[in-house]
C-alpha positions in Angstrom: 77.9 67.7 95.8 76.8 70.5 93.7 74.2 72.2 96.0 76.5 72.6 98.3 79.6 72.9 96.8 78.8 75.7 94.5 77.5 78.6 96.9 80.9 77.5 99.3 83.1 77.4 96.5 82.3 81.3 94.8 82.4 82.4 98.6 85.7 80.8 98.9 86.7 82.8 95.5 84.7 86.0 96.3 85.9 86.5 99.6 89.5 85.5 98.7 89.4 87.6 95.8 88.1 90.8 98.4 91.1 89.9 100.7 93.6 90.0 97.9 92.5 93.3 96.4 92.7 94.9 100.5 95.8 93.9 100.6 97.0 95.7 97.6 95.4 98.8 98.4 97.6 98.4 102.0 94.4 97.7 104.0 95.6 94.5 105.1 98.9 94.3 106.8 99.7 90.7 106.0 98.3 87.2 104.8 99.9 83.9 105.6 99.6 80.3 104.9 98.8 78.3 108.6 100.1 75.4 107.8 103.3 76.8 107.3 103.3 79.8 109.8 104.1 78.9 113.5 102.0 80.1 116.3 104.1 82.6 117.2 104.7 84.3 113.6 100.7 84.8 113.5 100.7 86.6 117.4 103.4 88.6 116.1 101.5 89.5 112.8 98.4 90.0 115.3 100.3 92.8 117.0 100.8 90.6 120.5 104.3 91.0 120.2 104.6 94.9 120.9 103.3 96.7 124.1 102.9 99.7 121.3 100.7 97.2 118.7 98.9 95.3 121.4 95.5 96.6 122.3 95.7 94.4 125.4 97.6 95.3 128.6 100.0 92.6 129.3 99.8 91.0 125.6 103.2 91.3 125.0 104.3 89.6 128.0 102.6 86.8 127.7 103.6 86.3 123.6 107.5 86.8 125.3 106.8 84.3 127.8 105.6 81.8 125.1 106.9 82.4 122.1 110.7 83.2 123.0 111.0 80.6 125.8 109.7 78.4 123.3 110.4 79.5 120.0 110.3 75.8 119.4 106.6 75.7 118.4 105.6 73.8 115.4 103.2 75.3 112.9 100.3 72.9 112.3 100.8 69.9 110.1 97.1 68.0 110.8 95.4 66.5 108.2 91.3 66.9 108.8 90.4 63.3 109.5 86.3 63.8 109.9 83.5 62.3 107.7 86.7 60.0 105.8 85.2 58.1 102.9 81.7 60.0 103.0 82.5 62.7 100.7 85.4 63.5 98.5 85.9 66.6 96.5 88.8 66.2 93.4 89.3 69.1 91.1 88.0 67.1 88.2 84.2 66.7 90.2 84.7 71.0 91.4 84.9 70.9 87.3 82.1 69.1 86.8 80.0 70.9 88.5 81.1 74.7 87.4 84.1 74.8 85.0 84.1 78.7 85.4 84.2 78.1 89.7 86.9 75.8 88.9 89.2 78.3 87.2 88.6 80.6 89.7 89.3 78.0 92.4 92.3 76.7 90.8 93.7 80.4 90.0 93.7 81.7 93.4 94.8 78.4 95.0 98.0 78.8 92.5 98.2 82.6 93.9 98.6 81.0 97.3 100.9 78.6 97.0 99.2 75.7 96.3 99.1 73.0 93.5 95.4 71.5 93.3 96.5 69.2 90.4 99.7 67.9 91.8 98.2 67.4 95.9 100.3 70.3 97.3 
């Protein structure tokens, strides 16, 4: 697990980190969770709402036709159901491996919203 797991878990953090730092010098407009955005929040983050913030003619009329007629969209709720039983990562084996990778880990997951001790 640790080959693998260590070079994807500091790009994870590194690249995280990078995208929390643009946003707080205002490079970055927004950041959202997917699991708890619907479709149409995200196209209307992305600009596809607005004929004057879409870079694309006819944009907006296609996120109106979609998202207002059916503002009923759910945001996603899947679990990923591949390669079940061939490899599970827990925070105590991320620890294992790199105790300084899982502080990192576990800091910015907390930053976002999540709980990697409790399942959330």
């Amino acid at each position: 697990l640790g080959a693998c797991f260590r070079p994807l878990g500091w790009y994870w953090v590194l690249y995280n980190d990078a995208m929390l730092e643009a946003v707080q010098r205002g490079q970055i407009h927004a950041w959202y969770r997917v699991e708890g955005s619907k479709p149409c929040e995200v196209a209307a983050l992305a600009g596809f709402a607005s004929n004057a913030t879409s870079i694309r003619p006819g944009a907006a009329l296609a996120y109106n036709r979609s998202c207002w007629i059916r503002s009923d969209l759910p945001s996603t709720h899947k679990t990923n159901s591949r390669n079940l039983g061939q490899l599970t990562v827990t925070p105590a084996s991320i620890q294992a491996i790199d105790d300084q990778l899982w502080s990192r880990l576990a800091g910015l997951a907390s930053e976002f919203g999540y709980n990697l001790t409790g399942g959330g």
